[in-house]
SEVO-957360 format. One record per residue (C-alpha): x negated, y negated, z; residue number from 1. Coordinates in Angstrom, 1 decimal. Layout:
# residues N
east X, north Y, up Z, num NUM
...
//
This chain:
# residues 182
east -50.4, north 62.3, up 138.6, num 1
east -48.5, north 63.8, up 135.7, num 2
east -48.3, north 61.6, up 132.0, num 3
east -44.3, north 61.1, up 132.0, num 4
east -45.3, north 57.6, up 132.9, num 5
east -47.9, north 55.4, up 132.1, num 6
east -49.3, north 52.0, up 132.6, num 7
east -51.1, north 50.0, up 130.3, num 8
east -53.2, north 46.8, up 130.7, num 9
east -53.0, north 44.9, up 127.3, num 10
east -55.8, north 42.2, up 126.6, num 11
east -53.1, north 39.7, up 126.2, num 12
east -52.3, north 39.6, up 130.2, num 13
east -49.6, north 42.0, up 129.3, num 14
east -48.7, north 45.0, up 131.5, num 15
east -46.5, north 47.7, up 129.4, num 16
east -44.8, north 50.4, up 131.1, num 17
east -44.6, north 53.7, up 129.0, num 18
east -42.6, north 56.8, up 129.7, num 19
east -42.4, north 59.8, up 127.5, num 20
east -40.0, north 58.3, up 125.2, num 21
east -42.3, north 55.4, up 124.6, num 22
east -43.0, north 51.5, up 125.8, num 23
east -39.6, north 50.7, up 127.8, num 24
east -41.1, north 47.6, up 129.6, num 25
east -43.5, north 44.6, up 129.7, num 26
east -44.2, north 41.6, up 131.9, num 27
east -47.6, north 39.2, up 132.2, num 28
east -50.2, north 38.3, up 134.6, num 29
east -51.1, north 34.7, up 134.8, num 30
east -54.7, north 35.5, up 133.7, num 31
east -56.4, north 38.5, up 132.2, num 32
east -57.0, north 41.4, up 133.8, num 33
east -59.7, north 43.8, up 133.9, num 34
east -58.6, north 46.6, up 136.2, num 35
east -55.3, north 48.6, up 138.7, num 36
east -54.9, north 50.5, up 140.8, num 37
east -51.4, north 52.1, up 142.3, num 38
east -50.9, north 51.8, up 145.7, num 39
east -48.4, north 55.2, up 146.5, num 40
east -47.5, north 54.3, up 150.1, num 41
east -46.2, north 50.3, up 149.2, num 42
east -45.7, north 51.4, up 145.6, num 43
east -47.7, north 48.4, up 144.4, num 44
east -49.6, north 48.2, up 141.3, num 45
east -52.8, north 45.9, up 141.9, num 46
east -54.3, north 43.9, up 138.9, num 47
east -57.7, north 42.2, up 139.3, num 48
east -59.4, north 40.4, up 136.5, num 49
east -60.2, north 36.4, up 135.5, num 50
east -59.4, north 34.7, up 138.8, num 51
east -59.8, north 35.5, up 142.5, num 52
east -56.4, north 36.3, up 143.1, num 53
east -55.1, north 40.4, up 143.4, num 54
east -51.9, north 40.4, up 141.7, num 55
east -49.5, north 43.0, up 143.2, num 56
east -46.7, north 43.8, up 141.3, num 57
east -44.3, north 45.5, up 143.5, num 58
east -42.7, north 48.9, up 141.5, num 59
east -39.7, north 49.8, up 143.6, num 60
east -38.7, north 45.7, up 143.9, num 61
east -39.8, north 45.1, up 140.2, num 62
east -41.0, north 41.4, up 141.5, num 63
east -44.4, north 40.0, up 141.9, num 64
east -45.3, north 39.6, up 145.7, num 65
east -48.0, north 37.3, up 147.0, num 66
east -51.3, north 37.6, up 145.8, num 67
east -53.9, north 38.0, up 147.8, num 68
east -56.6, north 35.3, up 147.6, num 69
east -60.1, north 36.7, up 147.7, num 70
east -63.3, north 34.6, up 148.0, num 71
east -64.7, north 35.1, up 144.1, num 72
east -66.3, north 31.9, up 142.6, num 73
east -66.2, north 33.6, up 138.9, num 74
east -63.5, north 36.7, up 138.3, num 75
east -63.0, north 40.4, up 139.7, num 76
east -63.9, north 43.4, up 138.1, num 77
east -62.6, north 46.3, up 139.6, num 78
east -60.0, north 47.3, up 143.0, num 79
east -59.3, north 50.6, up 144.6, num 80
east -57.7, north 51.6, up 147.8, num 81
east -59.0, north 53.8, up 150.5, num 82
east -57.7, north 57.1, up 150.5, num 83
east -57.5, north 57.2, up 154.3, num 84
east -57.3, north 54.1, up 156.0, num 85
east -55.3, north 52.3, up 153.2, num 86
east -58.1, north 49.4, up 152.4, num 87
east -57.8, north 47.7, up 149.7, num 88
east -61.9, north 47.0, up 147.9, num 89
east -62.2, north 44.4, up 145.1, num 90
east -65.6, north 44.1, up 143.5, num 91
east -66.1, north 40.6, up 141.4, num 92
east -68.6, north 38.4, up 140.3, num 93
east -71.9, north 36.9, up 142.2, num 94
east -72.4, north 40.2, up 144.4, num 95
east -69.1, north 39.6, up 145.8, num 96
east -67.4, north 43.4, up 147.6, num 97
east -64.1, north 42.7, up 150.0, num 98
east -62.1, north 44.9, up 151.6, num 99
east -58.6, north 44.0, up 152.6, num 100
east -55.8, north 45.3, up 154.7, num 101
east -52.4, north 46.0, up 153.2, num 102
east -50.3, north 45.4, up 156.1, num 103
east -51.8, north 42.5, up 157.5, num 104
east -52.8, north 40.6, up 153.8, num 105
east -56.2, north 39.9, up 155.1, num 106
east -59.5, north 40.2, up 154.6, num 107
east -61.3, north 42.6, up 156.9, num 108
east -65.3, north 42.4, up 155.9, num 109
east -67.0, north 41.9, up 153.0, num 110
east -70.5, north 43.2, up 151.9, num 111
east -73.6, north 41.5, up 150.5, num 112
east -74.4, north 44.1, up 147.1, num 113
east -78.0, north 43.0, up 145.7, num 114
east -80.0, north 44.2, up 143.4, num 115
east -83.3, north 44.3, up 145.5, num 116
east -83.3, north 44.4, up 149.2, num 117
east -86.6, north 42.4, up 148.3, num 118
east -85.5, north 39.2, up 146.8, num 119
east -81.9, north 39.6, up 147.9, num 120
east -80.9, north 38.9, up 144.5, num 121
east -77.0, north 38.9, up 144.0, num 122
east -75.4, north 40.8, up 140.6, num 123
east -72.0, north 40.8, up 139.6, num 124
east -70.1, north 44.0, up 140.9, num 125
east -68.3, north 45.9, up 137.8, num 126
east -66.9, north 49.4, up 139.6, num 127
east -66.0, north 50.9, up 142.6, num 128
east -64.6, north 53.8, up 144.4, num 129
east -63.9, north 55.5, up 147.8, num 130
east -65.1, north 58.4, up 148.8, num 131
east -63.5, north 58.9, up 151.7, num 132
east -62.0, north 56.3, up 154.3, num 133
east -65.3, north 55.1, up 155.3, num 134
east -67.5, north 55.7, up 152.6, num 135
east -67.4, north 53.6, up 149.2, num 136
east -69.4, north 53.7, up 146.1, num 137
east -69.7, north 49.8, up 144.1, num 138
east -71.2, north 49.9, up 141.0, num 139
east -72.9, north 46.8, up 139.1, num 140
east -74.0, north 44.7, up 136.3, num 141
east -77.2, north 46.0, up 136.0, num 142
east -76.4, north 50.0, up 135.9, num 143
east -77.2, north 50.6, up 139.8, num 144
east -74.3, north 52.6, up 142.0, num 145
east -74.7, north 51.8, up 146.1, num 146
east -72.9, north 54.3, up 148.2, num 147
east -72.0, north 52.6, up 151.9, num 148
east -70.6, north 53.8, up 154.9, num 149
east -68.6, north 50.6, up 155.6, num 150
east -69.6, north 50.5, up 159.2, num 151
east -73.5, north 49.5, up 158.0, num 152
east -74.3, north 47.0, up 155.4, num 153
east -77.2, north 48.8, up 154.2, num 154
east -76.5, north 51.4, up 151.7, num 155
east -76.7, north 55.0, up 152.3, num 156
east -78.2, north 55.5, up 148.9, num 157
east -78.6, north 54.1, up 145.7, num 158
east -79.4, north 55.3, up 142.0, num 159
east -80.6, north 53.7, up 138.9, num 160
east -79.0, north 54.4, up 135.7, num 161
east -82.3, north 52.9, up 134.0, num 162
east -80.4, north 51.7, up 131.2, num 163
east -80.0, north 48.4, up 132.3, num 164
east -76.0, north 48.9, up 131.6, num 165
east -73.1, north 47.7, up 133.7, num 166
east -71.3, north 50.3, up 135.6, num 167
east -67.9, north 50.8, up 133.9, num 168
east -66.5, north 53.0, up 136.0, num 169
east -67.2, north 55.6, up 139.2, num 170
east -65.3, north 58.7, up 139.7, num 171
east -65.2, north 61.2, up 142.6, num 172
east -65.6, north 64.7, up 142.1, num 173
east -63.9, north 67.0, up 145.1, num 174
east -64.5, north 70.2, up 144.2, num 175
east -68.5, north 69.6, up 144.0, num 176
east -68.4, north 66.5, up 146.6, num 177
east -70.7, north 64.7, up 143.4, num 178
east -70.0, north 60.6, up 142.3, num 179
east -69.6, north 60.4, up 138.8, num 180
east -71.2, north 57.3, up 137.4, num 181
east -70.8, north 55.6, up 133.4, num 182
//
């Protein structure tokens, strides 16, 4: 929440830790990552990116714990954690969207994202974000953001960014209750 420290995903598979007296520490990941997240209650950080494995790199142990293994044939592109029930989502290649329980290191369910409910046609996933503890927002490959309550596999809505972009990134707006899509 505040910028005294800061966390930085290097294209090299390097994670650097900055405070506000600069870079004070570095480790790697065994393959390059694309996105984290920090997990406040376990005080992991969570690195997705060229495998199917979630690295989580425990903060107040400074050790790497055990990965969790998700079902991706090509690479994951983005993870965030439920604000409410503590869910861990992980969006990847080929359509794939799991969501994973902390405490238990398993998968819980796992959603079909395609880019036509006509020809059920599966896109890589690029972004994603909760909304609340049911409700979750994935973004993909071809600029369109679904919004599902996870207790349906049909979305609740869906919009077209109509530039035929991926999704980089989803934010949540409180104040105005609004996604935020680029």
């Amino acid at each position: 929440e505040e910028w005294q420290k800061v966390v930085l995903l290097g294209a090299d598979r390097s994670i650097e830790f900055h405070n506000s007296s600069g870079p004070y520490y570095q480790t790697r990941i065994p393959k390059a990552g694309r996105a984290m997240c920090y997990d406040e209650r376990t005080c992991d950080l969570l690195v997705v990116g060229s495998s199917a494995d979630v690295y989580r790199l425990n903060l107040d142990r400074g050790q790497f714990m055990g990965s969790l293994e998700t079902d991706s044939q090509g690479g994951l592109n983005g993870v965030d954690i439920s604000p409410g029930s503590g869910l861990y989502g992980v969006v990847g290649d080929g359509g794939l969207v799991e969501f994973w329980d902390r405490r238990e290191r398993t998968k819980v369910a796992s959603l079909q994202a395609t880019t036509d409910s006509d020809d059920q046609v599966a896109c890589d996933m690029t972004a994603i974000k909760f909304v609340d503890a049911l409700t979750v927002a994935v973004g993909d490959g071809a600029g369109v953001v679904r919004l599902f309550d996870l207790r349906s596999s049909r979305p609740l809505s869906t919009i077209d960014h109509k530039y035929g972009e991926p999704v980089k990134a989803i934010h949540y707006h409180h104040g105005s209750d609004s996604l935020l899509s680029y």
